[in-house]
C-alpha positions, 0 to 999 in steps of 0.5 A, a space after each residue: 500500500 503506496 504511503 502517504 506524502 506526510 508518513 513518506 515525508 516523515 521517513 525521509 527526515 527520520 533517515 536523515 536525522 538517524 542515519 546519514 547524522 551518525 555518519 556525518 554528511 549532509 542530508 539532502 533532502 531534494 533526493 527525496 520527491 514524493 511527486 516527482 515526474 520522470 527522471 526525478 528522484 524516487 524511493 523505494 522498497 526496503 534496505 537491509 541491516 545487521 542485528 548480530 552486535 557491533 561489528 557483526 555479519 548476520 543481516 535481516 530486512 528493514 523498513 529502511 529507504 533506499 533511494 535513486 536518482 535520475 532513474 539510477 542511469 547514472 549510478 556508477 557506484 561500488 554496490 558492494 561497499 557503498 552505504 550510499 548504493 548497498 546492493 543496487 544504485 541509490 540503496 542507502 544503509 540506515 540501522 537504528 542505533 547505529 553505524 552502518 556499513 556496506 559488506 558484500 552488498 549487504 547492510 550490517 552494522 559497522 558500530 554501536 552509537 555510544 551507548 547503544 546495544 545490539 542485545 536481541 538478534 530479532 530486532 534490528 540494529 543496536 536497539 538497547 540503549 544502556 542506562 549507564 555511560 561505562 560497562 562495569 561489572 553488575 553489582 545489586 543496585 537497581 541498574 543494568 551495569 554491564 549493560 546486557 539488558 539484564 539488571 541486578 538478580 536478572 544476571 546469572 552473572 551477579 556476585 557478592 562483594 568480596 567479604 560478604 558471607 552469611 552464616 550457615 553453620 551447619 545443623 542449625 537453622 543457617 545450614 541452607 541460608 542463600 545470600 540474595 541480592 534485594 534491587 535497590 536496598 543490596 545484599 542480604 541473608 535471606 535467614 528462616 523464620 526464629 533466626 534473630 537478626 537484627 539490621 540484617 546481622 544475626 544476634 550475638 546471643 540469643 533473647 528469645 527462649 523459642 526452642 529455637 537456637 536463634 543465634 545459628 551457634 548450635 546450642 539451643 536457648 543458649 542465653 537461659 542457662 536454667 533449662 532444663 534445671 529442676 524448680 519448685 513451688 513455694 512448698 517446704 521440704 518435702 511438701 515442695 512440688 517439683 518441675 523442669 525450667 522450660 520456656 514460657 510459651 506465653 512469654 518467649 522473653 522467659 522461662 517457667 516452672 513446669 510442675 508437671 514434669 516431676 511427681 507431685 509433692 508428698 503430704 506431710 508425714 512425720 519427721 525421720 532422719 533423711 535430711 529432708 523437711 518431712 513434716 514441712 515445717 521449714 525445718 530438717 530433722 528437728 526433734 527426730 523421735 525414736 520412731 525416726 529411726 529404723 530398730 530391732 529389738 535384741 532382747 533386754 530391753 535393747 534396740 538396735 540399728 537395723 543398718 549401719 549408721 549412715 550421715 543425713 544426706 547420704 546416698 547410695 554412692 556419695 557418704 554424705 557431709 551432714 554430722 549433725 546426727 546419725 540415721 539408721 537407713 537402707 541403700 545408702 552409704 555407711 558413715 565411715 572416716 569419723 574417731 570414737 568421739 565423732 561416732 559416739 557424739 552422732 549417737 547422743 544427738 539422736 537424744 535420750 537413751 541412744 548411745 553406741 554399742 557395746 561389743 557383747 551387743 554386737 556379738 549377741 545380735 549377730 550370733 542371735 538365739 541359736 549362737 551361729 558363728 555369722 549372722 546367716 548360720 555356722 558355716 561361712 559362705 565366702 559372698 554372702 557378706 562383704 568381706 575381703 573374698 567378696 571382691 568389692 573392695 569398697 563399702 556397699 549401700 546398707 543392707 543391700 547384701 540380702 545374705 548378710 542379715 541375722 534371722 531377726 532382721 539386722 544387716 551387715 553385722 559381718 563385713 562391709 564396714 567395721 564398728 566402733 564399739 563403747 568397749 575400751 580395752 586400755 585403762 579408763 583414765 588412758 589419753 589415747 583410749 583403745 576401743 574394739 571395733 566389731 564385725 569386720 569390714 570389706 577387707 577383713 579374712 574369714 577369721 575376721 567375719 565371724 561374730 566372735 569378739 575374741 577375733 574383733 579387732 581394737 582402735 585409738 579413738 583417734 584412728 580414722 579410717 574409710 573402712 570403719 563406721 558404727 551404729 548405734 544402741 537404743 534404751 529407754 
């Protein structure tokens, strides 16, 4: 369809001013007559360009004018190079963007106008204009820096700075962070959901307790140090209700009590020797009755320990430090490493009518009504308590040999610990008293696990020893 004289006017001047301006000549516009007779100036068709780059070879077909004159008679021009005459007389080159040239009768681009890109084969000449006056390479700033039409997260080719790294210790939450380029703010860690960060910078140390390790060090809730820690209630003693520090889930600043972690808290029952406020009155073992103590009765008006002495607080593999006053329990360690005068003063601070025993208690009890040679019968059996031939070469809890009992029930009369007894076998009036000790320990032979007091060992008052304990005597 012919154009009209305004739109073929409007090329005309478009070829001058894009084309023949790049190249530095004259326009004249008399070449073009839109109303010409014969032998004036004509235009026709379409020219042809390179879309490849700068300097590039490919060619594609354009809307661009070439033009005669005189009916192309006179054209005596290089077809083959001549922008003027590309391909046949009167052809002019003219590529948007660009600088043309003529190539083997083909128009291509020669160069890029400054700041003018051939990024897109598909149109044609250098039809990107670069928004920045130099390349460089691209950087995370909202603009197209190297000028490949690509900006910022667009460009397989960004990178970080130098320097700049996130954390991504390994098995915490950072483990897979990827550092991201955000257009016009910069780069960035992109960190999960209960990672603290602030400003974009994780925190030093973590102030949420979430269960979460916020701060990617690998310890979780690093900064509440009482996880985990056992609590309680604002109940004594006993009667206290014990639970598991946690974090609060209504306050993730802090942490709280569970109570429900741990048994409920007992009732308050009467007071025995353990240590423990029992009667939750804020006071442990306070005016312990002799109901506090585990007894047997051996005859004549005499009770007995049914176990070793042990110390308040111990337990079945710690002795314990409370001396305050000597306790008669099952399953833990006996009181040893105390002189005569330690033994004997744990007795009396039981209260009225407790005291140590004497060597002929001893004696009596373990041999019991049948006179046996060992708490268990007349013939000695090599583990049934701890002697030196039971090989445990330390003391046990209390009463834990269930075959080192007499048949009224006491325990480790034999072995275990040896026994200070109120027996002295020096003058009364001897500085350095000597007592007997009975019963043997866990490093005595056979010989010294018999009941007899004619085999017992004796003592300084002074001797201290981990092999030696007591227990104590009750009449009222």
């Amino acid at each position: 369809m012919m154009r009209s004289v305004d739109s073929r006017a409007r090329a005309a001047a478009l070829f001058c001013g894009v084309a023949l301006a790049a190249l530095a000549v004259a326009c004249d516009d008399a070449a073009f007559c839109f109303d010409c007779g014969d032998g004036g100036p004509s235009t026709s068709g379409t020219g042809t360009v390179s879309s490849g780059g700068q300097g590039g070879d490919d060619t594609v077909t354009v809307g661009v004018f070439s033009t005669s004159s005189g009916g192309g008679d006179d054209c005596d021009a290089n077809t083959e190079t001549d922008v003027d005459n590309c391909g046949s007389c009167d052809n002019r080159c003219a590529v948007p963007g660009a600088v043309p040239a003529c190539v083997d009768s083909k128009c291509v681009i020669s160069e890029c106008l400054a700041g003018n890109y051939d990024i897109d084969p598909a149109v044609p000449g250098c039809e990107y204009a670069c928004p920045v006056p130099e390349i460089t390479p691209e950087v995370c700033d909202g603009i197209d820096n190297n000028c490949d039409g690509l900006v910022d997260t667009e460009d397989p080719g960004l990178q970080p700075p130098a320097g700049f790294s996130c954390n991504q210790e390994p098995n915490t939450p950072c483990e897979d962070v990827q550092t991201i380029c955000v257009p016009g703010v910069g780069w960035t860690c992109e960190y999960p959901e209960g990672v603290e960060v602030v400003g974009g910078i994780i925190r030093d140390q973590e102030a949420f307790c979430d269960g979460i390790d916020g701060d990617c060090d690998g310890v979780t809730d690093d900064f509440f140090l009482a996880l985990g820690d056992t609590c309680g209630d604002l109940g004594l003693g006993a009667c206290r209700d014990l639970g598991i520090i946690k974090c609060d889930p209504d306050n993730n600043l802090t942490t709280y009590c569970d109570l429900s972690e741990l048994p409920d808290a007992a009732e308050p029952s009467p007071e025995v020797c353990n240590a423990i406020d029992d009667n939750c009155d804020g006071f442990v073992d306070e005016a312990l009755t002799p109901e506090a103590f585990t007894k047997t009765d051996i005859g004549g008006g005499v009770f007995m320990d049914t176990f070793e002495a042990s110390r308040p607080d111990s337990t079945d593999d710690a002795s314990g430090f409370l001396e305050s006053v000597s306790c008669s329990r099952p399953g833990v360690l006996p009181w040893t490493g105390g002189g005569f005068v330690e033994a004997e003063s744990a007795c009396a601070a039981r209260g009225a009518g407790f005291r140590l025993c004497t060597a002929s208690e001893l004696e009596t009890a373990c041999s019991g009504v049948d006179g046996d040679v060992y708490p268990y019968g007349i013939l000695f059996a090599p583990t049934a308590c701890n002697g030196v031939e039971r090989g445990e070469g330390q003391a046990v809890p209390t009463g834990s040999l269930g075959t080192c009992d007499t048949d009224e029930g006491i325990f480790d009369l034999s072995g275990n610990v040896a026994e200070w007894t109120s027996t002295q076998t020096n003058a009364a009036a001897t500085p350095n008293r000597i007592f007997r000790l009975q019963g043997g320990s866990y490093l005595s032979p056979e010989l010294g696990l018999s009941c007899s007091i004619e085999l017992a060992p004796r003592a300084l008052e002074v001797t201290l020893l981990p092999n030696i304990g007591f227990r104590c005597c009750y009449q009222p």
